[in-house]
C-alpha positions, 0 to 999 in steps of 0.5 A, spaced: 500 500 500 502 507 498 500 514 499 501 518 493 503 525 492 499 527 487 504 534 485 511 532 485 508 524 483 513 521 488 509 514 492 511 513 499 511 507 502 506 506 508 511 503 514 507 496 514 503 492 508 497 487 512 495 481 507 489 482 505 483 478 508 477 476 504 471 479 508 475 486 510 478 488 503 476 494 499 480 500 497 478 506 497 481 512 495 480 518 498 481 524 495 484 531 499 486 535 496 492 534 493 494 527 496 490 521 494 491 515 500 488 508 499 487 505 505 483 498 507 476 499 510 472 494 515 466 492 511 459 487 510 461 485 503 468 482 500 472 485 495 472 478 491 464 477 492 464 483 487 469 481 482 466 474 481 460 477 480 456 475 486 454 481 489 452 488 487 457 493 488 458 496 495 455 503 496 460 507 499 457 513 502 458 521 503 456 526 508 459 533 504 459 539 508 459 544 501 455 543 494 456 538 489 459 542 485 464 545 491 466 537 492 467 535 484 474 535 485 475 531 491 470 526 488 473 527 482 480 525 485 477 519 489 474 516 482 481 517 479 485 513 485 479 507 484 481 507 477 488 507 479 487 501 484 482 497 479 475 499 481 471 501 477 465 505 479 459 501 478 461 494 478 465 494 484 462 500 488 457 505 488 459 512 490 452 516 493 454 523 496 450 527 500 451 535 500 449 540 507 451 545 502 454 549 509 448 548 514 451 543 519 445 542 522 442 538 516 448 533 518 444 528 523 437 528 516 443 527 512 446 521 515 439 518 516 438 519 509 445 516 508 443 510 512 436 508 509 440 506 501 444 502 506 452 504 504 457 499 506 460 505 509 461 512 510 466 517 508 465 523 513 469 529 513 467 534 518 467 533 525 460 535 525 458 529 519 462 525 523 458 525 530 452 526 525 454 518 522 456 516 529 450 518 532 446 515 527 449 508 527 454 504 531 455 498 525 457 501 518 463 502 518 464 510 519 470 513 514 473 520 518 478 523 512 482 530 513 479 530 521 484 535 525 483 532 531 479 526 532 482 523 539 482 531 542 474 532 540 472 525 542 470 522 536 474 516 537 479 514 543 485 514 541 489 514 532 492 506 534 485 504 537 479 507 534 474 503 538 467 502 535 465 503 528 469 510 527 476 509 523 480 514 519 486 518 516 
């Protein structure tokens, strides 16, 4: 696994590789801002079920604090590292984004909405959507990207051990 730095194209190595598992293994890359990180989410579904066929494309969900249009880049970025990673959108994923627009106070509505289409995950970048997520469920797996202090704000126990269905980077 490697992290890419999407200006200068050099790829870092992550400190360890862990052997994939077959009922924990989807890659998803998370566009922010200029890095594109691949990481290996915890989910109901197997990677290896949607490539042989047997499954429907896992929905990956959003809970975004702007516009569609203000997220285009980002969505853009993480389709594009999906691409890189052999992904394909609507083979192996679904992505079903919701937009607050700028009122956070939509993030709890939003959430639930979410949950309704039933993703097998959900990518959060706020602190506000991420309590948002986590207040609306405790067994999808909850996705933190670009959180700048997860542990001080109470959103997981500590960065090793996140406890509960709350990860992230």
């Amino acid at each position: 696994m490697k992290i890419e730095h999407r200006l200068s194209g050099t790829r870092l190595p992550l400190q360890r590789e862990a052997a994939p598992q077959p009922r924990r293994r989807l890659l998803i890359a998370l566009g922010a801002g200029t890095f594109t990180a691949v990481l290996t989410g915890e989910l109901t579904c197997s990677l290896a079920a949607h490539a042989q066929g047997n499954a429907p494309p896992a929905r990956i969900g959003f809970i975004l604090s702007n516009s569609a249009a203000a997220h285009l880049p980002q969505l853009t970025v993480f389709k594009q590292g999906m691409g890189e990673n052999g992904l394909i959108e609507g083979k192996h994923c679904v992505l079903d984004a919701v937009y607050a627009s700028g009122h956070y106070e939509r993030f709890p509505a939003l959430a639930k909405e979410l949950l309704q289409r039933v993703p097998a995950l959900i990518v959060a970048s706020t602190t506000a959507s991420v309590r948002a997520a986590q207040q609306a469920t405790r067994t999808v797996p909850i996705v933190m990207a670009g959180i700048n202090d997860p542990v001080g704000s109470g959103l997981v126990a500590s960065l090793a051990r996140p406890g509960g269905n709350t990860t992230g980077l």
